[in-house]
C-alpha positions in Angstrom: -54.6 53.5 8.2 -52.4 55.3 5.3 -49.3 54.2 8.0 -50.1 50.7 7.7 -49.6 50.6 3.6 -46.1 50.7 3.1 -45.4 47.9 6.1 -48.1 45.9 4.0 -46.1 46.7 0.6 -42.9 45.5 2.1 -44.4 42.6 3.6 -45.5 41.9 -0.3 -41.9 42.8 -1.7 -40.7 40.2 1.0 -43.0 37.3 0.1 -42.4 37.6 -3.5 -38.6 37.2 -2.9 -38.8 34.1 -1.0 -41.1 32.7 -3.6 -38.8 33.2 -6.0 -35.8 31.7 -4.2 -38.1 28.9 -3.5 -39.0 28.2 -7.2 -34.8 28.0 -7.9 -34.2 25.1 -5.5 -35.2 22.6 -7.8 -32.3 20.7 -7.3 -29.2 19.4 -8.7 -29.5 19.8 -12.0 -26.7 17.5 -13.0 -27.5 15.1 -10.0 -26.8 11.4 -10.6 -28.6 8.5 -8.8 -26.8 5.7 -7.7 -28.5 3.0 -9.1 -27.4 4.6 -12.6 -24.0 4.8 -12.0 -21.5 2.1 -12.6 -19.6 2.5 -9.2 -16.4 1.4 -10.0 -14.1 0.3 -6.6 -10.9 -1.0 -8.0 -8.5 -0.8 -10.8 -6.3 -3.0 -12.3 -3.8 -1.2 -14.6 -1.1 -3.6 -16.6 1.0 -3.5 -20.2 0.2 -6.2 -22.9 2.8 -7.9 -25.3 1.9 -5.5 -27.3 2.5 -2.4 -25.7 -1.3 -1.6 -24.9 -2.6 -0.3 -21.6 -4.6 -3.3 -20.3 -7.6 -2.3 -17.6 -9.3 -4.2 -15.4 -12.1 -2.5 -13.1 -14.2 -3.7 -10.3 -17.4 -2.6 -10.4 -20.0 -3.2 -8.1 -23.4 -3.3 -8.1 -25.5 -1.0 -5.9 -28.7 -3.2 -5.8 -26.1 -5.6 -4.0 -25.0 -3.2 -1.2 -28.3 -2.3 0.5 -30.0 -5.8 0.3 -29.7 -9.3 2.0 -27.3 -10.2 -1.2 -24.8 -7.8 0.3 -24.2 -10.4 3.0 -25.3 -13.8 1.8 -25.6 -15.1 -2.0 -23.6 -15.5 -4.6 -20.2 -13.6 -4.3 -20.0 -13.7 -7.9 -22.9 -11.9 -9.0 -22.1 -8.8 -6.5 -19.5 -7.8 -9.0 -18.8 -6.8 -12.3 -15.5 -7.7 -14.0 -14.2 -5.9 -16.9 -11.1 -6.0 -18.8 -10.6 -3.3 -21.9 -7.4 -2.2 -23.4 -6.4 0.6 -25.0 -3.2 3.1 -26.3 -4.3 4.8 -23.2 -6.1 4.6 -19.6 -8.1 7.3 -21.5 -9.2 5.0 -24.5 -9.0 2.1 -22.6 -11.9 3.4 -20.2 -13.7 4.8 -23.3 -13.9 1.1 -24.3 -15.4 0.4 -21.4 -17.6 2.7 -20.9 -19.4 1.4 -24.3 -19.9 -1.9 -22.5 -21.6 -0.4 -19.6 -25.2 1.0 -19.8 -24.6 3.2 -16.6 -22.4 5.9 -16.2 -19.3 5.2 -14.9 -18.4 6.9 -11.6 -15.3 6.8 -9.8 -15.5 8.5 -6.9 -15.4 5.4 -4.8 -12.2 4.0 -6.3 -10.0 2.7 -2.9 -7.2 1.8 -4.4 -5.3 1.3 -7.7 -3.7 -2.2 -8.3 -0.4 -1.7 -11.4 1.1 -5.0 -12.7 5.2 -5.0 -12.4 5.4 -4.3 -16.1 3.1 -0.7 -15.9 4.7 0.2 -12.9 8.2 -0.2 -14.7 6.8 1.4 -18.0 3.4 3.2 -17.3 3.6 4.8 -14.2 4.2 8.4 -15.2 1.7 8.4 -18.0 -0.8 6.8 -15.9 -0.4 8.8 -12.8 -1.0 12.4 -15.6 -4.3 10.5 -16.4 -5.5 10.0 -12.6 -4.4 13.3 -12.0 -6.3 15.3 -14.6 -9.5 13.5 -14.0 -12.0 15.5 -11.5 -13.7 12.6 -10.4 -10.3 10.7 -8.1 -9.8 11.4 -5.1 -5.9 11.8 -4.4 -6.3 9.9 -1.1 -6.7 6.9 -3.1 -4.1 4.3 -2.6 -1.6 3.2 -4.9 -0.1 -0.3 -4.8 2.1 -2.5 -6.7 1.9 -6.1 -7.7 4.4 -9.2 -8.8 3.2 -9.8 -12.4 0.0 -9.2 -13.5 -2.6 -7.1 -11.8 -5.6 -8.5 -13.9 -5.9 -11.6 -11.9 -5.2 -10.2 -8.8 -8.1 -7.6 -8.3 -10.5 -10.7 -9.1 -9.7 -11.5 -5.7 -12.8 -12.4 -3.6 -13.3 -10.1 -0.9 -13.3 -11.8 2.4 -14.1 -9.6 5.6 -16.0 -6.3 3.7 -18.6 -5.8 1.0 -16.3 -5.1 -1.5 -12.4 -5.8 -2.0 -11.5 -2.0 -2.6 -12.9 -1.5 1.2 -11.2 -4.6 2.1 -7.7 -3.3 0.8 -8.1 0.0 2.4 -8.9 -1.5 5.5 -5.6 -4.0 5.6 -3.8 -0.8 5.4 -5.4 0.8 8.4 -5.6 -2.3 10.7 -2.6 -3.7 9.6 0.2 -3.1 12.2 3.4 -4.5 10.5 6.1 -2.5 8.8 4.7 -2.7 5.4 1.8 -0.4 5.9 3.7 2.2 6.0 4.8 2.2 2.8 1.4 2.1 1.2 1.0 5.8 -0.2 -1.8 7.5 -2.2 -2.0 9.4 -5.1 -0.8 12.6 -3.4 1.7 11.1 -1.5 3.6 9.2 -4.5 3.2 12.4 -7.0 4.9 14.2 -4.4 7.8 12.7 -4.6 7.8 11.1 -7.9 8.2 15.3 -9.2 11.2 16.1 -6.1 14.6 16.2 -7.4 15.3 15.4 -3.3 13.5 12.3 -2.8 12.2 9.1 -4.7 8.9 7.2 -4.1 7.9 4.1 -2.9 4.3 2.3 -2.1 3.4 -0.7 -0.7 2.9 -4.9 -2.7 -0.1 -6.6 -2.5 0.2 -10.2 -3.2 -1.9 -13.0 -3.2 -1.4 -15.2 0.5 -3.3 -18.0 -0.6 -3.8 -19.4 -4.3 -7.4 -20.1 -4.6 -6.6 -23.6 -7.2 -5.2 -25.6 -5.0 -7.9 -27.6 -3.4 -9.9 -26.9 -6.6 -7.8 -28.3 -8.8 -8.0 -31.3 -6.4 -11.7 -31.7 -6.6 -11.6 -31.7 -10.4 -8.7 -34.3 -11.1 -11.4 -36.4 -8.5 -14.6 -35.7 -10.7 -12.3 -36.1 -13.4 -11.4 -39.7 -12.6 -14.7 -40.6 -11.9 -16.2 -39.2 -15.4 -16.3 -41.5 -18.5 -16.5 -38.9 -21.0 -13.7 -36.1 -22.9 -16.2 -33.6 -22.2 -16.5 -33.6 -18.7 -12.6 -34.0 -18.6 -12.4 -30.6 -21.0 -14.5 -29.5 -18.9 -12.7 -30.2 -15.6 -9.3 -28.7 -17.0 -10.8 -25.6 -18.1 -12.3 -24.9 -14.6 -8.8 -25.4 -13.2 -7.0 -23.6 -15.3 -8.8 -20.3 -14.9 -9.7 -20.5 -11.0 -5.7 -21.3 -10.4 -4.3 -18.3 -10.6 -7.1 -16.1 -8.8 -5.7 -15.3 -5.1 -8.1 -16.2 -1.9 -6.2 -14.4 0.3 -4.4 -11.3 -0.4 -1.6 -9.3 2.2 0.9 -6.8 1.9 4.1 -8.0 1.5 7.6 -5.7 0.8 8.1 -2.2 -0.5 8.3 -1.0 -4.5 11.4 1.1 -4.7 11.0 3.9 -7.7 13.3 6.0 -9.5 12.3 8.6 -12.3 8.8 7.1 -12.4 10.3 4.0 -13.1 10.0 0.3 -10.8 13.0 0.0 -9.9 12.5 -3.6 -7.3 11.5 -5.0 -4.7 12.5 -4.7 -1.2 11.6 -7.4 0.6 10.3 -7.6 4.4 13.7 -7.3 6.0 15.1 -4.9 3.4 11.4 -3.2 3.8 12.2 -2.6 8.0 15.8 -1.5 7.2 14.2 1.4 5.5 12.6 2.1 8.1 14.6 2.4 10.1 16.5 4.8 8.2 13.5 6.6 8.1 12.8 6.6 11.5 8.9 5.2 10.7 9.2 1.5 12.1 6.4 1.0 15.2 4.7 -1.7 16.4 7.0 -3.9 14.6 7.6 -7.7 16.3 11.6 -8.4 16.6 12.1 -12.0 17.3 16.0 -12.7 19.0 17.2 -15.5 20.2 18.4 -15.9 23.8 19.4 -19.7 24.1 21.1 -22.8 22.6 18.5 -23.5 20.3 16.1 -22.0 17.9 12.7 -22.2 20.3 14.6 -20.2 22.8 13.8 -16.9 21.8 12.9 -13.3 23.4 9.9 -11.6 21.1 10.1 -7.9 21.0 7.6 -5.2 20.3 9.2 -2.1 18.7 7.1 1.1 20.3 9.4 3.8 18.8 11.8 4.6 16.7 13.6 8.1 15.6 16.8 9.1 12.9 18.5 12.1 12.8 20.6 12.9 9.6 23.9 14.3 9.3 25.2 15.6 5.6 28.8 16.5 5.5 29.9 18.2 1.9 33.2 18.9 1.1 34.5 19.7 -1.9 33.3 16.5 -4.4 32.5 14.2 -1.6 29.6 14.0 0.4 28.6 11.9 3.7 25.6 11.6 5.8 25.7 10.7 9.1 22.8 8.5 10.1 21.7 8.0 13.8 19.4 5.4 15.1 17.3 5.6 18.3 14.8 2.3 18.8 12.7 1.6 21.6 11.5 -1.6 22.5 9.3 -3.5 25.3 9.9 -8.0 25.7 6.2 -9.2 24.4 7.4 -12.8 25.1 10.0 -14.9 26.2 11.3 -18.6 26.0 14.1 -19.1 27.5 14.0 -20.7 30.9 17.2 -20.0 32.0 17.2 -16.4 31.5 17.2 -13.8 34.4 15.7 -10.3 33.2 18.5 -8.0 34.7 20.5 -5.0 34.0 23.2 -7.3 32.4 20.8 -9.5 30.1 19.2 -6.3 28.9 22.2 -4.8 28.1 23.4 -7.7 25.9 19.7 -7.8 24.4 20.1 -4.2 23.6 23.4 -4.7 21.9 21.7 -8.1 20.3 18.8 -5.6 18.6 21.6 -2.9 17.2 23.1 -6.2 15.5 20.2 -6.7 14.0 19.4 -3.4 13.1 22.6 -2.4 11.3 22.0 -5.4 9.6 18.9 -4.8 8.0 19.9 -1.4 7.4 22.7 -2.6 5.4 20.8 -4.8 3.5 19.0 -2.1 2.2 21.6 0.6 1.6 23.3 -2.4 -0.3 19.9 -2.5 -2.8 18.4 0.8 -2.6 21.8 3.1 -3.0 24.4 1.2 -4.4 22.6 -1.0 -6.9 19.2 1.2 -7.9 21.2 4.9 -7.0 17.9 5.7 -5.9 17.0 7.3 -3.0 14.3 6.6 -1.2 15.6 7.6 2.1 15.5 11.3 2.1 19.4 11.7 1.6 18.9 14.2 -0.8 16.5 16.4 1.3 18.8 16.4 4.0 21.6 17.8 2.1 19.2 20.1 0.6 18.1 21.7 3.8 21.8 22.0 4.7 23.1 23.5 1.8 20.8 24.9 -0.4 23.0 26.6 -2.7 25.2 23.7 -3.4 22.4 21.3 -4.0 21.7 22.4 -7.4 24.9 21.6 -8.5 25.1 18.2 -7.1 21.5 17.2 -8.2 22.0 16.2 -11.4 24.7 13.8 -10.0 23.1 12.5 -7.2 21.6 9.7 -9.0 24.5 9.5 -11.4 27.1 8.2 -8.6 27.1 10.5 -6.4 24.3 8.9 -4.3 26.2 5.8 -5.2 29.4 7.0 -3.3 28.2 8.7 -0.5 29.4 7.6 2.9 26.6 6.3 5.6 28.2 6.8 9.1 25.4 4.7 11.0 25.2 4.6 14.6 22.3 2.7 16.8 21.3 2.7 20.1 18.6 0.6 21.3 17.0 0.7 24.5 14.3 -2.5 25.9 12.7 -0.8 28.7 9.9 -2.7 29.9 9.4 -6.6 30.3 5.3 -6.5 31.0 3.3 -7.8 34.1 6.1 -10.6 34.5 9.6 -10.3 35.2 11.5 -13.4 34.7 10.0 -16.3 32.0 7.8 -19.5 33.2 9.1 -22.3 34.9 7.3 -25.4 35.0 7.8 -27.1 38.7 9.0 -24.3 40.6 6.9 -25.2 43.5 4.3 -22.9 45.5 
């Protein structure tokens, strides 16, 4: 029996542990529920006249996202829109947080929506603040807007719950040129702080404006009602639903340069860079192929690559810039053409115009008029000549970027033409 005791001693020693352990999981002690956090999905950040940081945020209700009013009710009342300003996005956010009686969380925050006039003036200051804070995630995307961002993250949501998830998932299912230029936190801050490289993001802009068949209901209800009132009333309703967008889309390319807007690139200016870049897939190429304008051959870009070439010698510098693009015929119109080695090679030749043309376009904008460069010039010469680079960095925005040489060369190859050869003909007979 003595044997037994010090098995039954341990078997004590080993109870009393876990009891203990058992007693410290109480929990998270600085757990927060959600239905007392002030879930905030979207940010609006934009510059007053008078120099103050102006923030909108979207923030959404969580009763609203696991009930029937997530789906059906009032759009309105899913939402919380709040507008606070401040000398900082600090203060500004301090503001609001003595609006709110929840804690405000963002965690959830998709995307972050600057005005033109913070992204010319702001963007540096307000990328330290989004930095610092623990609760951002850096994968959240950064976007750019013409004018004022205020009225544009008011924006309805149309396809998703809430319009941050809508934005983020225009980016992901959106297969045009533009989204790739959409970059997130990480992305822009790395190279807004390379001396090699300067960054760019997407433009969301509104598609649709939301006032125009309003405004047309109230100047009817406003004709048919007798009193001032009603016709204040009309006006007022019109003037304030106007400029809120119904539809939004990405549109164009904001070019930076030492945290600073520098433009817009538009769509065609927007595909030029990429094809610098060697980025631009699933792009749709329309050329025409005929006497008129309806006679066209529709082209699907699979693939494209670029290979740099830096030459430096002595003050001058040159980059070589070769352009490979692959390309398949998604639709054709012209009734008289014959798919054959001959037309393929002129179509071929046809898309090279066209590329070296937007290219140009944005060379023109991007590295002769902004001297900045987001292309990834300076990273190629860089990697080539390391040693010299420091010398030439401080002058690479300063005209020497400016008065570097391109040397571009394209080659464009339309390989396949789909389950049908040759286009349609009505009447051809069995």
């Amino acid at each position: 029996m003595r044997k037994n005791k010090p098995f039954k001693w341990t078997r004590l020693f080993q109870a009393l542990v876990l009891l203990v352990m058992v007693l410290s999981l109480s929990g998270c002690w600085d757990a927060d529920e959600i239905n007392n956090l002030s879930t905030i999905n979207l940010i609006g950040i934009d510059e007053t006249d008078s120099g103050q940081v102006e923030v909108t945020a979207v923030i959404v209700k969580p009763h609203t996202l696991f009930s029937e009013t997530a789906v059906a009710g009032n759009e309105q009342n899913k939402f919380l829109i709040e507008t606070t300003t401040g000398k900082s996005i600090l203060e500004a956010l301090g503001n609001l947080s003595s609006t709110i009686s929840e804690k405000v969380y963002f965690g959830h925050v998709n995307a972050i929506v600057f005005g033109e006039r913070a992204a010319r003036e702001r963007m540096v200051s307000s990328l330290d603040f989004f930095k610092r804070q623990t609760g951002f995630r850096p994968s959240t995307k950064l976007l750019v807007t013409r004018g004022t961002a205020s009225q544009l993250v008011k924006t309805m949501p149309q396809f998703n719950v809430t319009l941050g998830m809508e934005l983020d998932d225009l980016v992901l299912s959106n297969r045009y040129a533009t989204t790739a230029m959409v970059k997130d936190i990480s992305q822009f801050m790395k190279a807004l702080s390379s001396n090699t490289t300067d960054p760019i993001t997407g433009v969301i802009s509104a598609a649709e404006k939301q006032g125009i068949e309003i405004g047309k209901n109230e100047k009817e209800t406003k004709k048919q009602s007798d009193t001032e009132k009603s016709e204040a009333t009309a006006n007022t309703i019109e003037k304030n639903q106007k400029d809120i967008p119904k539809v939004l889309s990405l549109k164009g390319t904001a070019a930076f340069k030492g945290g600073q807007l520098q433009g817009f690139l538009d769509e065609r200016e927007t595909r030029g860079l990429l094809w610098v870049k060697g980025e631009l897939q699933d792009e749709i190429v329309v050329l025409s192929c005929g006497e008129n304008n309806n006679e066209t051959v529709t082209l699907n870009i699979t693939n494209s690559k670029s290979k740099f070439t830096p030459e430096l010698s002595g003050g001058t510098t040159k980059i070589g810039v070769d352009i490979q693009v692959e390309a398949d015929i998604g639709q054709l119109t012209c009734p008289d053409f014959n798919v054959n080695t001959d037309q393929i090679d002129r179509l071929n030749q046809h898309l090279e115009r066209v590329v070296v043309q937007d290219v140009t376009s944005v060379l023109s904008k991007a590295k002769n008029h902004w001297q900045t460069d987001i292309f990834g010039f300076g990273q190629s010469f860089y990697r080539n000549y390391p040693n010299k680079w420091e010398q030439i960095a401080p002058l690479w925005r300063n005209g020497l970027l400016k008065n570097t040489e391109v040397d571009l060369k394209v080659s464009a190859n339309i390989s396949r033409y789909g389950l049908l050869k040759d286009p349609i003909r009505a009447n051809e007979g069995e």
